[in-house]
N, C-alpha and C positions, 0 to 999 in steps of 0.2 A: 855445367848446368847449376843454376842457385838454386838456392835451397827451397824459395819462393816458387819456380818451376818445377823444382821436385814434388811438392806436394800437388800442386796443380795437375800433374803427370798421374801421379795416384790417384787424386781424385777422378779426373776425367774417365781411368781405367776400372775404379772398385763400381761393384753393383749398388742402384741405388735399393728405395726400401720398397719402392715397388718393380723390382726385378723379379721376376720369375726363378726356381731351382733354375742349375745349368742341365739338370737330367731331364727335367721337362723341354729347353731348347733342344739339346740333345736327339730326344723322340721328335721333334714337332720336324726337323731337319731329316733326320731318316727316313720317316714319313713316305710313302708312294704315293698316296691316296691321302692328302692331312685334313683332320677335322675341321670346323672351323674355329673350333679352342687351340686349334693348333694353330690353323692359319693366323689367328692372334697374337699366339706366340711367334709367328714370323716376321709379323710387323710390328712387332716392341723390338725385338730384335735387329730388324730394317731401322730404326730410329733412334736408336739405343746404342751406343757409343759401347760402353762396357760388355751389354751383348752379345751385340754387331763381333766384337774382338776378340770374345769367349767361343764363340760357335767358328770363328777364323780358325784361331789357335785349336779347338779339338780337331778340325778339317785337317791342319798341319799334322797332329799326330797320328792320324789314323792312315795317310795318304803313304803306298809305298817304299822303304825305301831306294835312293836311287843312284846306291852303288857297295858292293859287300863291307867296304869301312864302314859306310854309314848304317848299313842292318847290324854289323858287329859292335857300334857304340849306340845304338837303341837296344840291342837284347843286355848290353851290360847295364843301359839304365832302367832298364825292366826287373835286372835283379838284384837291383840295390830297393826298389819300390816295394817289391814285393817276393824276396829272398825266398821263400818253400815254395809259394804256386811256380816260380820258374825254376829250381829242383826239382821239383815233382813233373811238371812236363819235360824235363830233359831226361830223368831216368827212368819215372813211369810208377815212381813209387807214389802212396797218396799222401797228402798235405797234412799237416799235424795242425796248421793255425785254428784257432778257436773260432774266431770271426773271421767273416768275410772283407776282404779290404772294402774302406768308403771310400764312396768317390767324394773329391774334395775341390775346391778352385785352386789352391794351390798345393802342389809335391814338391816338398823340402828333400832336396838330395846333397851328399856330399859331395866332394870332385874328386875325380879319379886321381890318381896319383899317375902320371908321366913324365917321362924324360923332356928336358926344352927340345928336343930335336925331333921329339913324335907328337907335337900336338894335333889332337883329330880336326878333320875340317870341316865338321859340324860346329867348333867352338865361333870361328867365323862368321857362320851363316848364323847363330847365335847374334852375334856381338851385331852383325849388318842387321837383323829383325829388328832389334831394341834400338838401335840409331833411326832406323825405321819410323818406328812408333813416337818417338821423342819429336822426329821434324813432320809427321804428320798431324799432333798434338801442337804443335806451335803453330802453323799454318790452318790449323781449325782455329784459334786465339787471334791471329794477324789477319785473315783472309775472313770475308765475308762469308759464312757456313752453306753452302745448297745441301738444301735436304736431301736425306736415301732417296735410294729409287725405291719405288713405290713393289711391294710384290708383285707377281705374273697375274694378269688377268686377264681373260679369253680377249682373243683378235677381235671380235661383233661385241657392238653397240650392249648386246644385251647379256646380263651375266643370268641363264638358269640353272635352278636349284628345284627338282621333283618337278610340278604341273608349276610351280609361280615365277614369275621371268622379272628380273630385275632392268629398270633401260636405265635411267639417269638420275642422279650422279655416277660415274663412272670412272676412272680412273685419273689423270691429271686435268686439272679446270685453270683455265687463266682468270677465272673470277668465280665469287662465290655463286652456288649453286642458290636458284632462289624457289624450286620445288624439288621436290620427289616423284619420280614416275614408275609404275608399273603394271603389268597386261592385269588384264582384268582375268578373274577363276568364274567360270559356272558355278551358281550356288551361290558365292560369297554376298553376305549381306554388312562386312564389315573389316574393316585390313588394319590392322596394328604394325607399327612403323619402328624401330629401334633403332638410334644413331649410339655407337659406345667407341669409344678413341683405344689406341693401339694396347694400353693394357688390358682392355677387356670394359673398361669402366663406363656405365650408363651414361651419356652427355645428354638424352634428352628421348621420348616418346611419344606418341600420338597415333590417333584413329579417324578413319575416313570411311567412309563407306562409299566412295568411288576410288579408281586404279588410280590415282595422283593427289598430293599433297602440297600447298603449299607451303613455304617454313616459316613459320610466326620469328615477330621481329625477337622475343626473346630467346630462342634457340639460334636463329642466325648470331646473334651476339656471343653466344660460346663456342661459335666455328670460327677457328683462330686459320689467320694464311698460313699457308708450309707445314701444314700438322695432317697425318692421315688417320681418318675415320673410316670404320664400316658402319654399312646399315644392313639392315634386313626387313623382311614383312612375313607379317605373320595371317594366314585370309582366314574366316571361323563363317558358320552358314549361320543364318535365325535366331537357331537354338542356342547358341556360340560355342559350338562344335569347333574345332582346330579343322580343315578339310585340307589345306596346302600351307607349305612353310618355303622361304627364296632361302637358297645360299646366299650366303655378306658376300656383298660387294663391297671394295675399295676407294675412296677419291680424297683427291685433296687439289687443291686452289691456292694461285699466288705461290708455283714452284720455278716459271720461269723468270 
């Protein structure tokens, strides 16, 4: 690999400046029940190359292991990371460190010292990951990109959130959407509309005071193809009381 590829390789891997913490992906993925700041953080990370790769790799660490060599060279790298907490859990004595380790995107470790004739067979499955990632990074460069899949969202037309029902936009579009639709609330004398793209970032708002919108030609203009947005609506009565709020729905257009 040149050197030209190497950095390319880094690049495509480091977080950009609008990434989220990895402890925020972290929670948003554990999640049972995730917010919808979280489901945000799902779909930055559904789009997000570096992400997408970070929430991979913790998956990888945290995942069983799947044979006693391989739990025997994970607890030796656990106490090279963090030497007293894995002391103190093997004998029961309490930890002396001052601070609590950080979590960090990268642990710097040294290598175990072995004999050529005992290398572990994690070094392998090491060495196959990283060739891994180098020929799926070239073929993202050589190949025409398809976007992530899009997060889960419900099997019906319609995604609800409390009393307010979201119907259309809805999940993958072969063209762009040219309105907003949703059921109408008892009461509501007025519905606020919010489209914000996978970082969480406002793309654009508006008010209607019936359950459907359509989208002014200056908002269509900043809905780009193969890129996923949420919306949401927001219903307020008269007074402009808040009375119902939708869960975000998902959609994006121009992915096949």
């Amino acid at each position: 690999m040149s050197n030209d590829e190497r950095e390319k390789l880094r690049g495509a891997l480091e977080p950009g400046p609008g990434c989220p913490p990895l402890a925020g992906l972290l929670d948003a993925a554990a999640a049972a029940s995730p917010t919808p700041e979280e489901r945000a953080l799902l779909a930055h990370a559904a789009a997000c190359p570096a992400c997408g790769a970070e929430l991979e790799l913790a998956g990888a660490f945290t995942a069983p292991a799947r044979s006693a060599e391989e739990a025997a060279d994970i607890e030796w790298v656990e106490s090279r990371i963090d030497p007293v907490a894995t002391r103190a859990g093997r004998t029961g004595a309490p930890a002396t460190a001052s601070e609590p380790p950080q979590l960090a995107r990268v642990l710097p470790m040294r290598r175990k010292e072995r004999s050529p004739s005992a290398q572990p067979a994690w070094t392998k499955f090491a060495a196959a990951a990283l060739l891994l990632v180098g020929i799926a990074v070239t073929l993202r460069w050589s190949v025409p990109s398809r976007p992530p899949a899009l997060p889960d969202v419900p099997a019906t037309d319609v995604v609800r959130g409390g009393a307010l029902a979201l119907e259309s936009p809805v999940g993958e579009m072969a063209a762009a959407p040219g309105r907003f639709d949703w059921q109408s609330i008892p009461g509501a004398a007025n519905y606020t509309i919010e489209i914000r793209d996978v970082a969480g970032d406002l793309v654009g708002s508006a008010e209607s005071s019936e359950s459907g919108l359509e989208i002014a030609p200056d908002l269509a203009a900043r809905l780009e193809s193969r890129v996923s947005y949420s919306w949401s609506v927001v219903a307020r009565d008269s007074a402009g009381t808040e009375i119902a709020r939708s869960a975000p729905a998902i959609f994006r257009y121009g992915a096949s």
